[in-house]
C-alpha positions as CSV (number, residue, x, y, z in Angstrom):
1,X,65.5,160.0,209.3
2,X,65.3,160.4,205.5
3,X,62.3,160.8,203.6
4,X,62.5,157.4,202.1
5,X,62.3,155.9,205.0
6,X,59.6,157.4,206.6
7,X,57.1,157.4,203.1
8,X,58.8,153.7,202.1
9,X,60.1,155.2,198.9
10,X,62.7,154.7,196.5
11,X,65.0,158.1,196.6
12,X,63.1,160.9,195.2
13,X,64.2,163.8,193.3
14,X,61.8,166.2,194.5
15,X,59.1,167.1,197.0
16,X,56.4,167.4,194.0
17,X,56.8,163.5,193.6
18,X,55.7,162.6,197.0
19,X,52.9,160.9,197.3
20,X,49.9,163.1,199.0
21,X,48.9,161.8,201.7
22,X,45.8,163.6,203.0
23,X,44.1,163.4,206.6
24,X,40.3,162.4,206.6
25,X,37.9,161.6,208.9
26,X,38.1,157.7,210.5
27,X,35.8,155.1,208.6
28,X,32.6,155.4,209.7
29,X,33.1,159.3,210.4
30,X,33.5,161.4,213.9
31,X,31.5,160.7,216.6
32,X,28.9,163.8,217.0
33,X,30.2,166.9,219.3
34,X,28.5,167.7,222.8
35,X,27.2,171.1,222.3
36,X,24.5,170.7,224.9
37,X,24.3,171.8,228.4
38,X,23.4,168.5,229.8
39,X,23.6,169.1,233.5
40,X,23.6,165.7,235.8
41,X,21.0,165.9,238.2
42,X,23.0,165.8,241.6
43,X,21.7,166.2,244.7
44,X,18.1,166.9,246.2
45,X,15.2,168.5,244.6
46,X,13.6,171.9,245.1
47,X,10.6,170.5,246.4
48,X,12.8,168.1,248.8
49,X,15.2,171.2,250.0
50,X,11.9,173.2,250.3
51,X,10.4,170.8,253.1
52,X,13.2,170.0,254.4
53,X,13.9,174.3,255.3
54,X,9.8,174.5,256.1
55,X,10.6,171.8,258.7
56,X,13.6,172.9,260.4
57,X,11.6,176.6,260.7
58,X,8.9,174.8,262.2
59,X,10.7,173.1,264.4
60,X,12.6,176.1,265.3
61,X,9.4,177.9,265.8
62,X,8.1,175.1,268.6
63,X,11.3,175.6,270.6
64,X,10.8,179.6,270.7
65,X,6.8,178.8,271.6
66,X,8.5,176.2,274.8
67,X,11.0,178.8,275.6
68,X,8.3,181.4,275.6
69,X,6.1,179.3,277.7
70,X,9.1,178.3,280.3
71,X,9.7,182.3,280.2
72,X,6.9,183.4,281.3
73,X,6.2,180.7,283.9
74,X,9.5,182.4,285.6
75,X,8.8,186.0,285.1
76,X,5.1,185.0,286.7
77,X,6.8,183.1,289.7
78,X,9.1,186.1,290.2
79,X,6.2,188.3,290.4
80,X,4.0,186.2,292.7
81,X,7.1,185.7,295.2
82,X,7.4,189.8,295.3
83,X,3.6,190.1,295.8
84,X,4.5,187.5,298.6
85,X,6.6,189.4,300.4
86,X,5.7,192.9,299.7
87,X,3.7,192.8,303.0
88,X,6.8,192.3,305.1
89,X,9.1,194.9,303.2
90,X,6.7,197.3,304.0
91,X,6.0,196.0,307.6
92,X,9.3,197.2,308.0
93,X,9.9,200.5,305.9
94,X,6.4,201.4,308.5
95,X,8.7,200.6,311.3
96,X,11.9,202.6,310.2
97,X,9.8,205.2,309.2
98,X,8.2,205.4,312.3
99,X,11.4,205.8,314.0
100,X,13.2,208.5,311.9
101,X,9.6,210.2,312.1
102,X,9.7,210.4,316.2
103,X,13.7,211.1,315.7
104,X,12.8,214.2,313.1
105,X,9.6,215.1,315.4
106,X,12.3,215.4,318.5
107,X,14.5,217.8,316.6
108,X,12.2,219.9,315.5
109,X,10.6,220.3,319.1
110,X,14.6,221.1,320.2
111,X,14.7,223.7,317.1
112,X,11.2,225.3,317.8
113,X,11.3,225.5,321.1
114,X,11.4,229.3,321.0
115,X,9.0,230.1,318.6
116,X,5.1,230.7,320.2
117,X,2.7,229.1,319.2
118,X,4.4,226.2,317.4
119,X,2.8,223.0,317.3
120,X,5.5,220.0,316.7
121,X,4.4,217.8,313.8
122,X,1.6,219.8,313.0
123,X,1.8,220.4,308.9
124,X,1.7,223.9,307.8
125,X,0.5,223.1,304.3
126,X,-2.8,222.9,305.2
127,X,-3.7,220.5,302.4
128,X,-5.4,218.2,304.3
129,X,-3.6,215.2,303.0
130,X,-0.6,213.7,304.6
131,X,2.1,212.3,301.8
132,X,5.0,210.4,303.2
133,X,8.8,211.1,302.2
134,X,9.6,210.4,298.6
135,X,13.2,210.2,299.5
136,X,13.1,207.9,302.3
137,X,14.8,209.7,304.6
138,X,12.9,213.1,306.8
139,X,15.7,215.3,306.4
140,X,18.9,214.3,304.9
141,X,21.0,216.8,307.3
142,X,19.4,215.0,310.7
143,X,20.9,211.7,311.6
């Protein structure tokens, strides 16, 4: 497209007799620029996300206490069942012990036989005190 047609013209013979046609601001001016940080309030408050947190902890909190509670209830039934039957185990290590005691009492007559003046089971500590086996067996070596 010429010239003339886009200004609606007559043929011109130069550019400096154009018509100036200047860009301005719309009637009635711009409308005013944002420079603001205007932020839309989304979501909950502090105050809401606050208790909302302080609840969940507490309610957290209450579960550990029942768990606690339902803990020790088990580790206190537990306890009272071996205090139950504590008497019978050791009714019975008394009676195993009694029998490798007679078997180790035996041997050791067979074994000192020789020797004068040896008394079978007598202790030769002299302490006084008689302390069963810690190991729970007399003598590893006699079965």
């Amino acid at each position: 497209m010429t010239e003339a047609v886009i200004r609606n013209k007559p043929g011109m013979a130069s550019v400096k007799d154009m018509p100036v046609l200047q860009d301005g601001p719309p009637p009635g001016g711009f409308p005013p620029v944002r420079y603001a940080r205007r932020i839309p309030n989304k979501g909950p408050s502090a105050v809401a996300i606050f208790l909302a947190t302080f609840g969940a902890f507490s309610w957290g909190m209450y579960q550990v206490g029942k768990g606690n509670k339902i803990r020790r209830a088990l580790k206190e039934e537990k306890y009272a069942s071996r205090r139950a039957i504590l008497p019978v185990l050791q009714a019975e290590e008394d009676e195993r012990f009694v029998k490798e005691w007679k078997k180790y009492l035996e041997y050791e007559a067979e074994v000192m036989k020789d020797v004068p003046g040896w008394k079978v089971g007598e202790n030769v500590y002299n302490s006084g005190k008689w302390v069963p086996p810690a190991t729970g067996e007399l003598r590893p070596d006699v079965w």
